[in-house]
N, C-alpha and C positions, 0 to 999 in steps of 0.2 A: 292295621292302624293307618289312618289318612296319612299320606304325605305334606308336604307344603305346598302342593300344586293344588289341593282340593279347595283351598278358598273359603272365604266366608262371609255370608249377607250379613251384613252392616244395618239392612234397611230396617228390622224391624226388632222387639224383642226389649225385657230387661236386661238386663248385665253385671253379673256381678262380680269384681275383681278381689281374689284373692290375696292374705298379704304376704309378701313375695317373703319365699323361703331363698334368703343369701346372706355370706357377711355382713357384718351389723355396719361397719363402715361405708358400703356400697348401699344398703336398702335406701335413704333417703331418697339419693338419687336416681336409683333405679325404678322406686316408685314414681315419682314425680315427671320422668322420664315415660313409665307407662301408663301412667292417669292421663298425659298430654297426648297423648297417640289417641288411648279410647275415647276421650274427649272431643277429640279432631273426628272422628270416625263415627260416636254414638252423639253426642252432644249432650243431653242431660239424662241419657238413657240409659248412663255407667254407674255403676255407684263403686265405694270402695270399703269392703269389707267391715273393716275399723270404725265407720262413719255411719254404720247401720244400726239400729238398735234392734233387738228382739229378735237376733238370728238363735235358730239350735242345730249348729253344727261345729264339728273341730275346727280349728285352726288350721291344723298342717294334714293338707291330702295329698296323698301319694300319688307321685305320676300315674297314669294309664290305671284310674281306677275302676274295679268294676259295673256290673250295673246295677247292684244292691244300692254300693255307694251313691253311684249316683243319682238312685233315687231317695236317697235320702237327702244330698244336696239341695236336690228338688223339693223335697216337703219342711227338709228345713230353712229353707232361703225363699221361694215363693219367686224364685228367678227365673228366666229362660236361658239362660245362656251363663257358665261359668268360666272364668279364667285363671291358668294356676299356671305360676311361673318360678321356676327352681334353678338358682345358680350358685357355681362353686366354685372356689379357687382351687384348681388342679395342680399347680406348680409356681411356685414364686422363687425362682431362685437368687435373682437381683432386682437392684432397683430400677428405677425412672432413668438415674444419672449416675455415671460413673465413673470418677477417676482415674487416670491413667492404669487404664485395663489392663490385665495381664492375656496376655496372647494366647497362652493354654487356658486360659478359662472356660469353662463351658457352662453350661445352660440355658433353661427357658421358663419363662412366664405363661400359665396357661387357663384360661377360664372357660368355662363352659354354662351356657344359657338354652332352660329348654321353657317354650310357652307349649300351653295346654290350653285349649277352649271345647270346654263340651258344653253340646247341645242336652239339658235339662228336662225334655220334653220328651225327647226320643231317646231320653239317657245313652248318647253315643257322645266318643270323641268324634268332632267335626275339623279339629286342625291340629296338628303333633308336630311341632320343628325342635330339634337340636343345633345349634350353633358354637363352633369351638374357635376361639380366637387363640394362636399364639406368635411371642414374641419369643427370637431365639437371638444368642449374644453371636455377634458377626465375627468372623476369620478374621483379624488383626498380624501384621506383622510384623516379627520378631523387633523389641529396640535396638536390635544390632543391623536389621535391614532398610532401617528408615532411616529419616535426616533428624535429628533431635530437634526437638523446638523447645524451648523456651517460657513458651507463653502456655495458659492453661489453656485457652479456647482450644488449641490443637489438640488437647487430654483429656478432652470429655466426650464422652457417647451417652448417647438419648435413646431408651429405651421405653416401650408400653408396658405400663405396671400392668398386674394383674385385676385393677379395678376400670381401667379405661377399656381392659380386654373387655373385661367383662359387659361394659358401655356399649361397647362395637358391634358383641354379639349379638344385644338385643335389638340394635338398631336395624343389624343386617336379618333378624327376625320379621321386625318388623316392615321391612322396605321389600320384602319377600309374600308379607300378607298384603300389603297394599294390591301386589301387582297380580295377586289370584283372588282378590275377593271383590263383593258387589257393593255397592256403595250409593 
């Protein structure tokens, strides 16, 4: 399977975007997130799955499908080029913000984004990335080793939820395919 260094021509082709298999609370904007990229990239040569009428195929394709599948892709979409993008909440153990943290606490927040674009024509995957964003809760020390404060602002810690991970990793997907593809 290609890595993220094989790159992809932009110049030429249909395109047709997948609807992103993720939490329901993230897809908005991680659609709209990936319609602005392909859009920046194909300009009215993307279309988005939902927006099409008169397709015959599923909905949800599995990662790294074979070449049956993707010739069916092909006869049912009438596309050149498909995109399929799948993310998960791996681990959400806390929040965004947290009040006066307990010092043994442990865990982390973990999401993972993987894009898919195969080539239709030549029924091949043409670019495969995996991206795993995580945030872990920091070493804090004991309240018997610190100066007590008072005030709350001293009591809060700011952490990346599991949907902003999730944000990052496609960003960093995409800022990956920028710099290996042709345009």
């Amino acid at each position: 399977m290609p890595g993220p260094k094989t790159g992809v021509d932009f110049t030429s082709g249909k395109w047709l975007l997948n609807e992103l298999n993720c939490p329901k609370n993230s897809k908005d904007k991680l659609t709209s997130e990936t319609l602005e990229y392909f859009k920046k990239n194909l300009g009215e040569r993307i279309s988005y799955i939902n927006d099409v009428n008169g397709l015959l195929i599923t909905r949800k394709i599995p990662l790294e499908p074979n070449k049956t599948k993707l010739k069916e892709l092909k006869d049912g979409t009438g596309f050149d080029y498909f995109i399929n993008i799948v993310s998960t909440k791996n681990k959400s153990d806390f929040s965004s913000v947290e009040l006066y943290q307990d010092e043994s606490d442990r865990g982390k927040n973990e999401s993972a984004v993987t894009l898919e674009i195969y080539d239709l024509n030549l029924q091949e995957i043409i670019f495969s990335q995996k991206v795993v964003g995580t945030a872990h809760k920091k070493d804090t020390k004991s309240v018997w080793e610190t100066e007590k404060s008072n005030k709350l602002i001293d009591n809060i810690t700011f952490y990346r939820n599991s949907d902003k991970l999730m944000l990052g990793s496609l960003k960093r997907i995409f800022k990956n395919l920028n710099k290996a593809s042709a345009k």
